[in-house]
LOMARNU-79822 format. One line per 2 residues: their letters; for each residue x, y, z of N, C-alpha, C, O. Coordinates in steps of 0.001 Angstrom, whole numbers, plus 500000, padded with zeros to 6 digits. Layout:
<atoms>
a> X:Y:Z:X:Y:Z:X:Y:Z:X:Y:Z ~ ...
</atoms>
This chain:
<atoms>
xx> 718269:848624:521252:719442:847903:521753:719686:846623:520986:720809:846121:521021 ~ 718696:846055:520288:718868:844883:519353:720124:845293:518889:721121:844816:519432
xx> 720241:846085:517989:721083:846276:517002:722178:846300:517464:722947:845844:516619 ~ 722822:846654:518574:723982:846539:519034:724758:845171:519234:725939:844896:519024
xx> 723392:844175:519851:723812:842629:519394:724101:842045:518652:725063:841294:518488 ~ 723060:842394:517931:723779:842278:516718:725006:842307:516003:725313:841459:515165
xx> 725881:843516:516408:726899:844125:516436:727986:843437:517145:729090:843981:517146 ~ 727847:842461:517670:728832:841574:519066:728911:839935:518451:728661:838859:518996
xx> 729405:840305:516979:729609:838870:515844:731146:839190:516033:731653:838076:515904 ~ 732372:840260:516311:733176:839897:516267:734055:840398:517722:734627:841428:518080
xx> 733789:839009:518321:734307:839197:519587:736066:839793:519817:736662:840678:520430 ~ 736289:838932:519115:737830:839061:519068:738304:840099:518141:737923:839882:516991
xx> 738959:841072:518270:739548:841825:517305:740569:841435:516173:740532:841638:514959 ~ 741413:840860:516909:742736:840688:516907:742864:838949:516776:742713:838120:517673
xx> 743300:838662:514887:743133:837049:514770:744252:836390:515443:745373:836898:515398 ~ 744108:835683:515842:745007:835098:516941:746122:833962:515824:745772:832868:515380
xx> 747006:834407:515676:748475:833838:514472:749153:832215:515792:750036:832094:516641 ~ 748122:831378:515227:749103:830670:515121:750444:829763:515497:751349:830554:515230
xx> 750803:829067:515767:752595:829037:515983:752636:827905:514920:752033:826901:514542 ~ 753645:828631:514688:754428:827775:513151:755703:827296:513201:756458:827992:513881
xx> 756386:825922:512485:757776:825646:513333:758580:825200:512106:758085:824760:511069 ~ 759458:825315:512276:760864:824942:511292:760937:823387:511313:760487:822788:512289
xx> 761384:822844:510468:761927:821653:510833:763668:821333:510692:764361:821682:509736 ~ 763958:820871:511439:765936:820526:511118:765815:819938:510073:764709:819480:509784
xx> 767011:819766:509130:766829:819017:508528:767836:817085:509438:768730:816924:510269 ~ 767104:816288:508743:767418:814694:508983:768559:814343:508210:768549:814668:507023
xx> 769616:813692:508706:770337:812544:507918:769767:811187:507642:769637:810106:508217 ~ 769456:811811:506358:769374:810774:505223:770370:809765:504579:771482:810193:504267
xx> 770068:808496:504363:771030:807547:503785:770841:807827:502393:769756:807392:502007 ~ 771448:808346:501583:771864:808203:499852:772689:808391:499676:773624:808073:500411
xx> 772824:809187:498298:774924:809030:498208:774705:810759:498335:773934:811670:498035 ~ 776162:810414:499101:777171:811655:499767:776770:813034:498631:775908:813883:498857
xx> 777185:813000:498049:777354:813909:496879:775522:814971:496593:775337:816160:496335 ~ 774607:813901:496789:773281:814453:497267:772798:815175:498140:772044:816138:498275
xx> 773674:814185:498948:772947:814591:500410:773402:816362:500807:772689:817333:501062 ~ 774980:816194:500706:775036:817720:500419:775087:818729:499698:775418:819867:500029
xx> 774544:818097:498021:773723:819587:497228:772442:819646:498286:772347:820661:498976 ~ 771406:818538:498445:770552:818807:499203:770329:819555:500208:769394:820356:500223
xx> 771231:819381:501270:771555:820863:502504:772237:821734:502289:772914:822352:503110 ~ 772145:821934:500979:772701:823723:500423:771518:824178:500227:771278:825328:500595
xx> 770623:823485:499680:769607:824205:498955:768615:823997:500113:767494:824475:499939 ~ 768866:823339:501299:767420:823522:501893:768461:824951:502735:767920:826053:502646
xx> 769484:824927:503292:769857:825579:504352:769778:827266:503344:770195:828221:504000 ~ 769333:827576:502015:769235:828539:501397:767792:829007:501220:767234:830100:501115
xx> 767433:827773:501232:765618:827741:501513:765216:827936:503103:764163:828090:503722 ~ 765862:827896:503255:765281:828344:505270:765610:829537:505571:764867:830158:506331
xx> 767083:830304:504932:767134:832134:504585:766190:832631:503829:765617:833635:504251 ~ 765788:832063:502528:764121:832561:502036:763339:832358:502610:762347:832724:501982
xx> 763064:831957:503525:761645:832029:504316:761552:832815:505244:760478:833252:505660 ~ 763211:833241:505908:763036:833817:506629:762933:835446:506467:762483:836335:507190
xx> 763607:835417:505084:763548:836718:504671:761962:837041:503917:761476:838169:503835 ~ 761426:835995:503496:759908:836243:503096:759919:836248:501466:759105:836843:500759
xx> 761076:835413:501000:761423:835429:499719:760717:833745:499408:761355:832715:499187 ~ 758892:833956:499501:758538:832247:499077:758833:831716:497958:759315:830585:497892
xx> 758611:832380:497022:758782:831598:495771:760060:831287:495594:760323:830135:495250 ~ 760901:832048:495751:762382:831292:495832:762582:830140:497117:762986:828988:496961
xx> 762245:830683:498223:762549:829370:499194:761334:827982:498326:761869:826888:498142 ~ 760217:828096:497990:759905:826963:497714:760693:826202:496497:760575:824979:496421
xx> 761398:826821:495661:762438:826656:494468:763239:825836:495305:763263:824618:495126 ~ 764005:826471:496347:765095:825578:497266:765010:824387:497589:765804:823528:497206
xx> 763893:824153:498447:763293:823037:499175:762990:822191:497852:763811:821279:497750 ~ 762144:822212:496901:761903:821482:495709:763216:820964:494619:763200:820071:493772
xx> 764160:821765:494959:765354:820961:494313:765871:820272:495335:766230:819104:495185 ~ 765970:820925:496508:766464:819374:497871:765445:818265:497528:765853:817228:497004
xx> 764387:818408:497751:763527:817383:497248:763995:816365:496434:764261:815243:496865 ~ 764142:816804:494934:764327:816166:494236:766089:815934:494062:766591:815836:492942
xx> 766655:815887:494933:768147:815297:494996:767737:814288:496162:768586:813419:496359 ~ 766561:814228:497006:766007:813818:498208:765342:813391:498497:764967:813646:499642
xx> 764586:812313:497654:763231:812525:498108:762773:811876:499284:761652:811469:499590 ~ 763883:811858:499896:763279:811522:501711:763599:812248:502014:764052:811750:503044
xx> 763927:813536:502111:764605:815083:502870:762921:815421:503003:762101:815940:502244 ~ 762855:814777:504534:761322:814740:505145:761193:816403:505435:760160:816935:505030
xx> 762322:817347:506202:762433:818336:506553:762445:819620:505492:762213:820814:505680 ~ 762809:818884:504313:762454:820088:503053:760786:820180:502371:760252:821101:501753
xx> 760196:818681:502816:759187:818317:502810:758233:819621:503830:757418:820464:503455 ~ 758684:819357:504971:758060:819990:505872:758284:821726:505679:757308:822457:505505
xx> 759395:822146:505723:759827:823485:506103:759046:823831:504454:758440:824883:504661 ~ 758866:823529:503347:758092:823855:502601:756487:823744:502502:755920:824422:501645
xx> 756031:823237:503020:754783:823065:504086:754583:824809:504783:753800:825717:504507 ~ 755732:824678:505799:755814:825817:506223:755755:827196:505306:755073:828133:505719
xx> 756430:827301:504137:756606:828328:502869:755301:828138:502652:754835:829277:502623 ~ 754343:827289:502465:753076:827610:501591:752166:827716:502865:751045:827249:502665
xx> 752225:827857:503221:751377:828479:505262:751936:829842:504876:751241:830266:503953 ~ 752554:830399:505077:752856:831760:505219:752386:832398:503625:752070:833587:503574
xx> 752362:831676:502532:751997:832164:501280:750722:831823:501470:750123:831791:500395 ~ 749891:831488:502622:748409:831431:502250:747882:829861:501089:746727:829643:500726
xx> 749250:828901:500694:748709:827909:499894:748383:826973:500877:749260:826505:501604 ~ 747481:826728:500949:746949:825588:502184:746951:824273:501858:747157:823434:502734
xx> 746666:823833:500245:746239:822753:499716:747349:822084:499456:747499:820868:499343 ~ 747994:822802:499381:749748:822210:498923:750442:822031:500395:751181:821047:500402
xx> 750400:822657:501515:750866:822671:502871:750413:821391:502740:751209:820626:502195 ~ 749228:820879:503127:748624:819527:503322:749465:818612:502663:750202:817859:503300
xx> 749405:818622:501288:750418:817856:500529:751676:817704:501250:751905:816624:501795 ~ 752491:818629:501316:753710:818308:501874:753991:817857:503425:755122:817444:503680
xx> 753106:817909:504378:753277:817838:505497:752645:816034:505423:753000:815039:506055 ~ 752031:816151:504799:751525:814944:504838:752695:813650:504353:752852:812549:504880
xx> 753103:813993:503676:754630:813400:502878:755389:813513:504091:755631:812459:504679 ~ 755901:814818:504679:757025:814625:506072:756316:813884:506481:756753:812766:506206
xx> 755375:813820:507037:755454:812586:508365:755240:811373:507663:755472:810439:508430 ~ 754935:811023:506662:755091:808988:506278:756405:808706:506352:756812:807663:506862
xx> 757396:809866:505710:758446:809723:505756:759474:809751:506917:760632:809333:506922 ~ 758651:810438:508046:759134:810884:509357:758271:810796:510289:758173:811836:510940
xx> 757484:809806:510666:756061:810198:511630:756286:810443:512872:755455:810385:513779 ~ 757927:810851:512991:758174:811424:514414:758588:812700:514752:759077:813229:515750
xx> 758149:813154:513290:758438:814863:513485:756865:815376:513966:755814:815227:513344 ~ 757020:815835:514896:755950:816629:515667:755974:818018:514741:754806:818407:514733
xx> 756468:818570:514269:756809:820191:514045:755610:820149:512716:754796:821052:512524 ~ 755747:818639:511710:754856:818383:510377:753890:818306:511071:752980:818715:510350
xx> 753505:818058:511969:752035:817421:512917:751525:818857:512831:750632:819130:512028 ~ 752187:820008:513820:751589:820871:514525:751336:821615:512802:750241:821505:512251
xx> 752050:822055:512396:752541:822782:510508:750904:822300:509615:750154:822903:508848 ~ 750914:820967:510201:749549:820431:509624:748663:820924:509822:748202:821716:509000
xx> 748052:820663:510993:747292:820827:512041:746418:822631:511494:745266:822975:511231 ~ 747870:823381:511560:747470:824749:510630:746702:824600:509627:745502:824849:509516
xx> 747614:824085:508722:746697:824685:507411:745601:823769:507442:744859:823924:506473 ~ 745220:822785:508302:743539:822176:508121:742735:823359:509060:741546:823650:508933
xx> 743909:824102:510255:742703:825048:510709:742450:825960:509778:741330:826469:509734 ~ 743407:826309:508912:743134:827494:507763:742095:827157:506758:741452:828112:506323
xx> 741902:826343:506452:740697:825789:505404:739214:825748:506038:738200:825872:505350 ~ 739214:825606:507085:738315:825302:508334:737937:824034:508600:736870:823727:509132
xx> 739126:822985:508099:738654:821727:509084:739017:821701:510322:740239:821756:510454 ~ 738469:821644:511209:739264:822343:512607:738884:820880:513429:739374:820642:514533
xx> 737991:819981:512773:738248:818492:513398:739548:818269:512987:740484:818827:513561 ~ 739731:817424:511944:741162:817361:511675:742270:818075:512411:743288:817684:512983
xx> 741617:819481:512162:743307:820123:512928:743353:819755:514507:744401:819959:515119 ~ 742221:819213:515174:742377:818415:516449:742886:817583:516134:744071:817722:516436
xx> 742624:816249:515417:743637:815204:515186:744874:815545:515235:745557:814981:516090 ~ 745444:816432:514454:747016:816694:514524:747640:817412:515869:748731:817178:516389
xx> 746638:818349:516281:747531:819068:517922:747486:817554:518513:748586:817103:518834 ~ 746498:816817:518675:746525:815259:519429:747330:814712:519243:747904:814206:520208
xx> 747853:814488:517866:748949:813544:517963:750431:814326:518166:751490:813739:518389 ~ 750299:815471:518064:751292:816300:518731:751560:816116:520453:752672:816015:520971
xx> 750391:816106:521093:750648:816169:522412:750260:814375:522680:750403:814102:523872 ~ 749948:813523:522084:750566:812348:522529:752201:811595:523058:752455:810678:523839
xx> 753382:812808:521906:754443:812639:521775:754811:813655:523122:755718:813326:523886 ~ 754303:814469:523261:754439:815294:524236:753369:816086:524587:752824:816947:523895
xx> 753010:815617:526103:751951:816242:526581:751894:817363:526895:750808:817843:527221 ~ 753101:818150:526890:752937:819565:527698:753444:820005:526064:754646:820067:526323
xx> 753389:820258:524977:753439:821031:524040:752574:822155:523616:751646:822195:522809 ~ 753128:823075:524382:752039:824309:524513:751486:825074:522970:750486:825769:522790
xx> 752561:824638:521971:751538:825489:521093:750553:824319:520113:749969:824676:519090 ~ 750514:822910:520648:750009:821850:520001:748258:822172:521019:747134:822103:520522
xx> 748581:822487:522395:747633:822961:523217:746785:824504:522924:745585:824770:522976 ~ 748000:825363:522595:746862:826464:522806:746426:826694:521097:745384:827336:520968
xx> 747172:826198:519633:746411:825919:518979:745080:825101:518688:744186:825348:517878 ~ 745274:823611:519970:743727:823077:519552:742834:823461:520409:741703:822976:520389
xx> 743100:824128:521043:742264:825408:521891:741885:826301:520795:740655:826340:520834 ~ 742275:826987:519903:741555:827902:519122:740689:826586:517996:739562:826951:517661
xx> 740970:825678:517634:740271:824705:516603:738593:824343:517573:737438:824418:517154 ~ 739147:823930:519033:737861:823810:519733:736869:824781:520015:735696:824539:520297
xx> 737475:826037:519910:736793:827109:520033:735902:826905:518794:734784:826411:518941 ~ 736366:827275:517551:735660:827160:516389:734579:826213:516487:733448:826688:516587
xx> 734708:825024:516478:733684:823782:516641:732593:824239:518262:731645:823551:518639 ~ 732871:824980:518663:732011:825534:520056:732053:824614:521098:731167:824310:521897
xx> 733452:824116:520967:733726:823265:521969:734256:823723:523379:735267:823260:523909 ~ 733418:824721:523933:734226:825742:524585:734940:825292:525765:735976:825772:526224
xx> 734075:824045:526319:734888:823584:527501:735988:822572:527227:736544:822055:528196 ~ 736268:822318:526273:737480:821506:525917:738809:822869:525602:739973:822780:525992
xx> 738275:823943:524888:739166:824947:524632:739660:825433:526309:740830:825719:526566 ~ 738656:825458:527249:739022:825694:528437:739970:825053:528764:740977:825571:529247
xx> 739773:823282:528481:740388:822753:529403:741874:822860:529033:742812:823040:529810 ~ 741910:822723:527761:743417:823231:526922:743821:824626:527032:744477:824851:526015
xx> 743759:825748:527796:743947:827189:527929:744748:826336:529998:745816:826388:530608 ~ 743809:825908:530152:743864:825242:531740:745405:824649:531989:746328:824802:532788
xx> 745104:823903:530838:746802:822923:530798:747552:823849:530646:747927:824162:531776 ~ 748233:824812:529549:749259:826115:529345:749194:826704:530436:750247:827240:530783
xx> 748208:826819:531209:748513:827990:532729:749222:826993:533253:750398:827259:533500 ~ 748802:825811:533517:749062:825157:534708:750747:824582:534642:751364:824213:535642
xx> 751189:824599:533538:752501:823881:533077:753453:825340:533161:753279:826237:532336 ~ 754347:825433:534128:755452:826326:534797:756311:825955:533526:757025:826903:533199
xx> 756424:825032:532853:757769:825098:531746:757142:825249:530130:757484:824738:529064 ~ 755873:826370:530576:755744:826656:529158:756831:827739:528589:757425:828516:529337
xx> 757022:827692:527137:757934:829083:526251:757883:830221:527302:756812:830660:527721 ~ 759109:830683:527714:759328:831546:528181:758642:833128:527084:758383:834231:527567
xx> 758534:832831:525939:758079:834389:525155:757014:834303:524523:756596:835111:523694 ~ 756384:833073:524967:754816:833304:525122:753763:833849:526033:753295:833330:527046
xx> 753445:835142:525404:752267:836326:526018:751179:835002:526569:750454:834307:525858 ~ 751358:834943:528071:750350:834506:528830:748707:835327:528866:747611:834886:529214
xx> 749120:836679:528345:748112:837167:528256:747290:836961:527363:746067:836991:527506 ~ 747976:836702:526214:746738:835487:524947:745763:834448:525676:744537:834532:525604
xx> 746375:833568:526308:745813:832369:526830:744492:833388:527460:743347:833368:527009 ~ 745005:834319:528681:743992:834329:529304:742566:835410:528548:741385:835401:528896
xx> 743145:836157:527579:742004:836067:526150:741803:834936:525675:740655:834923:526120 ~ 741871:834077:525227:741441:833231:524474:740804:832323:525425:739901:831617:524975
xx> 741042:832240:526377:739889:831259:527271:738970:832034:527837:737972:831542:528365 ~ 739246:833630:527786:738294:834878:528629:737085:834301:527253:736052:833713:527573
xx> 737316:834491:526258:736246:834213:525066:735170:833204:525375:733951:833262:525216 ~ 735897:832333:525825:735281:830573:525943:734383:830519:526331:733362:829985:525899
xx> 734644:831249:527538:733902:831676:529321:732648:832599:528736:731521:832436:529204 ~ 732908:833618:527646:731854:834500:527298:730722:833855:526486:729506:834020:526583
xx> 731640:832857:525426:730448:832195:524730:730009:830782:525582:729160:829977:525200 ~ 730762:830697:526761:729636:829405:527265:728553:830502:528379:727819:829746:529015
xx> 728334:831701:528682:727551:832665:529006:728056:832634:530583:727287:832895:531508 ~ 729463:832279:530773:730052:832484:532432:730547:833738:532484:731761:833624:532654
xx> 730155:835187:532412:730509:836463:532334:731449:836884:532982:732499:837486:532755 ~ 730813:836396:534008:731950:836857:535612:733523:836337:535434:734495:836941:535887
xx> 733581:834940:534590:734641:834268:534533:735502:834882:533476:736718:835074:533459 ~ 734622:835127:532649:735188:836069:531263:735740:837265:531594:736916:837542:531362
xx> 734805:838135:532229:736048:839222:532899:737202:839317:533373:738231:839946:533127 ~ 736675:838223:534445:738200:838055:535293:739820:837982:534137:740883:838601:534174
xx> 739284:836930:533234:740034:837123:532268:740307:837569:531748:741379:837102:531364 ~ 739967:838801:531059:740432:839734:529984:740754:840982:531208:741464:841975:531056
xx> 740236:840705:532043:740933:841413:533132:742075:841386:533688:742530:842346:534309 ~ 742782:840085:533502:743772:839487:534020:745126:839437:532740:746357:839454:532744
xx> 744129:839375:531830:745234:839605:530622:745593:841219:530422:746538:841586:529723 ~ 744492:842352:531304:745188:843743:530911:746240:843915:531861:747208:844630:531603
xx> 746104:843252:533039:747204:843484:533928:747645:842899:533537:748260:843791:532952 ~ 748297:841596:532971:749549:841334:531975:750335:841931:531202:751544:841802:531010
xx> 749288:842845:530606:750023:843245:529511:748874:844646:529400:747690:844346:529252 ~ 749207:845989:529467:748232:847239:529868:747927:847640:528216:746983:848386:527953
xx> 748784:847097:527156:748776:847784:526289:748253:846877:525436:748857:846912:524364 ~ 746824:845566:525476:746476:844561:524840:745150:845130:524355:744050:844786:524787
xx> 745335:845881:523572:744151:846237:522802:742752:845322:523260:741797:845541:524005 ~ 743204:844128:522345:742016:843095:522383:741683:842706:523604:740569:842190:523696
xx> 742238:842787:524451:742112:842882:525840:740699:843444:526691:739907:842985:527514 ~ 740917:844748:525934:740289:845735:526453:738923:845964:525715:737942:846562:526157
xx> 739075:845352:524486:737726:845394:523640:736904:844498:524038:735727:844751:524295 ~ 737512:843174:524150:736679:841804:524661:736190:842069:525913:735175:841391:526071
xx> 736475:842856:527051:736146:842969:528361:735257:843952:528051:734671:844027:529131 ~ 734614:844952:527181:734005:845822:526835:732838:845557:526143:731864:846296:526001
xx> 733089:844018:525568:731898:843420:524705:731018:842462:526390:729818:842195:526435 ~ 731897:842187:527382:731565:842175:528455:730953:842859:529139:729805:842456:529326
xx> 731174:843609:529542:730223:844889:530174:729546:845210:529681:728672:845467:530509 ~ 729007:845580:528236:727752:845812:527646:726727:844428:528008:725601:844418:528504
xx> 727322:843652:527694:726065:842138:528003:725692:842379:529494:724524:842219:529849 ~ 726701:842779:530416:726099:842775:531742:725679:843939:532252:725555:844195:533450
xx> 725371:844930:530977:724926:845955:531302:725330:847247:532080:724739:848236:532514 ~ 726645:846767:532053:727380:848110:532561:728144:848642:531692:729367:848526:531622
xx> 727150:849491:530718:727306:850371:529600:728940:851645:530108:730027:851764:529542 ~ 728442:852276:531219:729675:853046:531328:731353:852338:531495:732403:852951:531309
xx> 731231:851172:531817:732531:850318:532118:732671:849942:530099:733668:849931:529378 ~ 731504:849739:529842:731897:849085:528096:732353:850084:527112:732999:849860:526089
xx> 731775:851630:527721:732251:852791:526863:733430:853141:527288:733948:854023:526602 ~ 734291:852615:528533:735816:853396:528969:736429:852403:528295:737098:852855:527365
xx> 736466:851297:528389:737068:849847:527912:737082:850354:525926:738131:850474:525292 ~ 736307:850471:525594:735686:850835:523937:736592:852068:523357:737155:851984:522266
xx> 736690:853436:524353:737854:854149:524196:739195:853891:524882:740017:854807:524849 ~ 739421:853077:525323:740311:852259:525596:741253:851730:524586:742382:852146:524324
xx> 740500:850589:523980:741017:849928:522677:740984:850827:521571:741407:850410:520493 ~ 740518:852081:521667:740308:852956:520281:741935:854008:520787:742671:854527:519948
xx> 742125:854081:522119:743449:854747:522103:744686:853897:521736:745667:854483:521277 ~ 744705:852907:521861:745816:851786:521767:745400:851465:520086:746087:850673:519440
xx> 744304:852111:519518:744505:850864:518230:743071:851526:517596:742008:850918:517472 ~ 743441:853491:517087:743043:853959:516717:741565:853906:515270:740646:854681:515005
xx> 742005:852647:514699:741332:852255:513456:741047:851029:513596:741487:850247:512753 ~ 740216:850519:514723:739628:849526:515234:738292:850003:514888:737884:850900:515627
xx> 737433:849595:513861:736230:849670:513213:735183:848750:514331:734029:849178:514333 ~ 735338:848036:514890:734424:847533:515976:733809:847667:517044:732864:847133:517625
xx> 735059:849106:517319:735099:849280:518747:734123:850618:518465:733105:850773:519139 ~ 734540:851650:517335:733879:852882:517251:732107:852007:516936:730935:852227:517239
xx> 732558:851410:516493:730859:850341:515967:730063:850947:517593:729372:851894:517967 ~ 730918:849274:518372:729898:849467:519580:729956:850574:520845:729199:850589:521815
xx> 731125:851548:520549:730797:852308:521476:729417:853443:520827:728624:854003:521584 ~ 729397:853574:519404:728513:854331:519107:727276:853990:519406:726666:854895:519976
xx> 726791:853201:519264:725621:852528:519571:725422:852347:520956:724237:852142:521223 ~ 726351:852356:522144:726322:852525:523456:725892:853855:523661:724935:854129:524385
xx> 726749:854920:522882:726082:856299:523159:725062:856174:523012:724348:856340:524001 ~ 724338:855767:521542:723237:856227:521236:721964:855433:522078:720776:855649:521840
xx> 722331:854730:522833:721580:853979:523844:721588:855126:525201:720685:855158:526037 ~ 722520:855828:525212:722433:856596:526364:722118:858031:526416:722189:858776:527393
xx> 721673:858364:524929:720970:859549:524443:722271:860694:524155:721994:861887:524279 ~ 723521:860340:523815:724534:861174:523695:724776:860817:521858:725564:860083:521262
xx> 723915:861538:521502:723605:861321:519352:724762:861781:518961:725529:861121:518259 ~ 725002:862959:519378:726223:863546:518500:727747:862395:518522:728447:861848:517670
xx> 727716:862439:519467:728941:861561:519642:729032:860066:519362:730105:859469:519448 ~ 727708:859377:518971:727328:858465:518784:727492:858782:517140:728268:858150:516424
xx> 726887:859542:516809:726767:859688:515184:728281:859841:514576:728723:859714:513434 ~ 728935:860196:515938:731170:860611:514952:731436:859424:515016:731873:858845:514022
xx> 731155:858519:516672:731732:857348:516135:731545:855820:515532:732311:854859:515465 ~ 729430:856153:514902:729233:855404:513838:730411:856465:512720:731537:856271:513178
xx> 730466:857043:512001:730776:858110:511075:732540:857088:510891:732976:856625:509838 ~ 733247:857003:512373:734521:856665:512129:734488:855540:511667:735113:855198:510664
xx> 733529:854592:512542:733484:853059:512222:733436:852714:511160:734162:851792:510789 ~ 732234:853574:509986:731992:853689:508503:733243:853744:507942:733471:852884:507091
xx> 734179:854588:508216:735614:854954:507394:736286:854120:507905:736436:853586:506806 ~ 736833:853502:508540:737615:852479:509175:737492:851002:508458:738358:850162:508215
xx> 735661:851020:508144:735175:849566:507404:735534:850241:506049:736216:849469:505375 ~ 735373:851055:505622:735937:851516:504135:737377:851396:503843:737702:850582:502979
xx> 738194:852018:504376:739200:851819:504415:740168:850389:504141:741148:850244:503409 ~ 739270:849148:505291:739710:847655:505448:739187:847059:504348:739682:845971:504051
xx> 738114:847584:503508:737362:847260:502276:736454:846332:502535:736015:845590:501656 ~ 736004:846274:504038:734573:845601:504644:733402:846461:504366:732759:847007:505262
xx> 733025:846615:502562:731810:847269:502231:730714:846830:502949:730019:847753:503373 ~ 730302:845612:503247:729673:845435:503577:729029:845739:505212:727850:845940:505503
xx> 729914:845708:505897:730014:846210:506959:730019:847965:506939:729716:848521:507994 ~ 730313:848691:505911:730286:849980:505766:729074:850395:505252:728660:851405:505822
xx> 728525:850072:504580:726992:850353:504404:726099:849632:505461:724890:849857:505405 ~ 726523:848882:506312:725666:848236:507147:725303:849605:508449:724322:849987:509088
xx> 727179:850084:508277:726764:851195:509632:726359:852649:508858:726144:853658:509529 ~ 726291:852653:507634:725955:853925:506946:724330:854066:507217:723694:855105:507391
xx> 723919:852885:507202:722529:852779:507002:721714:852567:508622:720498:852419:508743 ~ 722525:852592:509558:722946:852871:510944:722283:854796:511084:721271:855436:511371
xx> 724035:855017:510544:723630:856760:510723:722740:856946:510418:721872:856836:511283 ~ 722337:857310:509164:721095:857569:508350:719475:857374:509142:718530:858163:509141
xx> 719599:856006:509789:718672:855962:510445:718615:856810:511770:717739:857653:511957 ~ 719467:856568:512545:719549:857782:513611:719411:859201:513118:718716:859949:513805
xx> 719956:859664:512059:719726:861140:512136:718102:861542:510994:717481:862604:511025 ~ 717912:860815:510462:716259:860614:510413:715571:860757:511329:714923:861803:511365
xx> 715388:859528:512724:714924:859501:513617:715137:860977:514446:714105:861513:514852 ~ 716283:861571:514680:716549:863324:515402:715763:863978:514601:715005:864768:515164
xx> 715687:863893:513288:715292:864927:512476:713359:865094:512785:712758:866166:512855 ~ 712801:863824:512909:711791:863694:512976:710918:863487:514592:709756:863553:514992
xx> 711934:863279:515021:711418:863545:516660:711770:865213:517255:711079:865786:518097 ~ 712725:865665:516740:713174:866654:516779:714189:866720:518187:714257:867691:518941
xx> 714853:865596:518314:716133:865233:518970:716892:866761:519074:716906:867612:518184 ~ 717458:866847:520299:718794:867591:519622:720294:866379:520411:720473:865714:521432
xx> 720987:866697:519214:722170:866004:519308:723460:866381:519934:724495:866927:519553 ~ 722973:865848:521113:724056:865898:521987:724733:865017:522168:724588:863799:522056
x> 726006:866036:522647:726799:864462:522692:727760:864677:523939:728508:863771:524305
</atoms>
């Protein structure tokens, strides 16, 4: 059964994205004639981003720029373009510029705040949800982002207490999945070792929402710790019906079988988990469970098991 613990490094399936924000653009004092080449080219740069055309939207924003160089919002919304292109080092750069230039745009704060969680400074990216929710305390995605930064740092009861605030505030985003929150604090609850509390939660997020994969996996990495293997194997094909090529789930339900003497079926769904980590190009993880099988059907071969499943 070690090995299955082993196996319970990735709680969460499903990376939790984020909220990312536009900025308006500001009236700026320069001359006329600037100001609106400048909001051609940002208001053409905010259709490339949205269409997913970065290198051209960052082209946009960088000639507003430079007709601008206080166009804090081309500053920012290009911030935003290199977040979605994965450039983090340059996000920093520019967000950092919107707010000297604007230190009352919250949107550069939260935009920030990202790409320091993307690098993994996830202190820092507390500094920025903070000074986000100084300007406004109920800013739910300044909250349930430094809820995932506290998580990281294993700050679990501060991530609580920020999952706590988003429930408790009736005028959060109407098209924000409440059922995230109550995953992402069900987690908290698991790694501060409150089980019971953790269920409830990922319990509470399937009745939210029946079709939350991660839902159903995290409440499954639950029930195995508390030892109710048959609740962790329905939960395990659960998330494998909703989200067929989930390499984690065939992981630990196989190893649940093979804890419960059902080999054959244990050995298909190490076998899937293997192709699933191949597939995602997690070699490492694919020879980890190859060398899994191998050992189990050694062990049948030499005890003289038969493999049932």
């Amino acid at each position: 059964m070690n090995s299955f613990y082993r196996f319970l490094f990735s709680i969460g399936i499903v990376v939790t994205v984020l909220f990312l924000s536009f900025s308006p653009p500001m009236k700026i004092a320069t001359a006329n004639s600037d100001i609106g080449s400048a909001k051609k080219f940002f208001t053409v740069g905010i259709a490339n981003t949205e269409n997913k055309n970065y290198e051209q939207a960052v082209g946009n924003f960088t000639k507003a720029i430079e007709l601008n160089s206080n166009f804090a919002s081309a500053y920012s919304n290009r911030c935003l373009v290199y977040l979605q292109w994965g450039k983090y080092e340059q996000a920093i750069a520019d967000c950092t510029e919107a707010i000297k230039i604007n230190p009352e745009n919250i949107e550069a704060n939260l935009n920030l705040g990202l790409a320091y969680y993307e690098i993994g400074n996830y202190q820092q990216a507390i500094v920025e949800y903070t000074q986000v929710l100084n300007q406004n305390h109920n800013d739910f995605r300044a909250l349930y982002n430094r809820g995932l930064a506290n998580f990281e740092l294993n700050n679990y009861q501060e991530a609580i207490a920020d999952y706590n605030l988003i429930l408790a505030n009736t005028q959060q985003d109407a098209n924000f999945n409440q059922a995230d929150i109550y995953n992402e604090r069900g987690l908290a609850y698991l790694m501060s070792k409150n089980m019971h509390k953790a269920k409830a939660d990922f319990s509470y997020a399937i009745y939210m929402d029946a079709g939350n994969s991660r839902a159903y996996y995290n409440r499954g990495c639950v029930c195995s710790k508390m030892g109710n293997i048959k609740a962790a194997i329905a939960d395990f094909s659960k998330t494998l019906k909703l989200n067929p090529h989930e390499a984690q789930a065939y992981l630990n339900r196989g190893l649940l079988r093979q804890e419960s003497g059902l080999y054959q079926t244990a050995i298909q769904d190490l076998q899937a988990a293997a192709k699933c980590f191949c597939d995602r190009g997690n070699m490492s993880a694919y020879h980890h469970t190859q060398a899994l099988i191998n050992g189990l059907q050694k062990w049948l071969l030499s005890s003289n098991q038969t493999a049932i499943g």
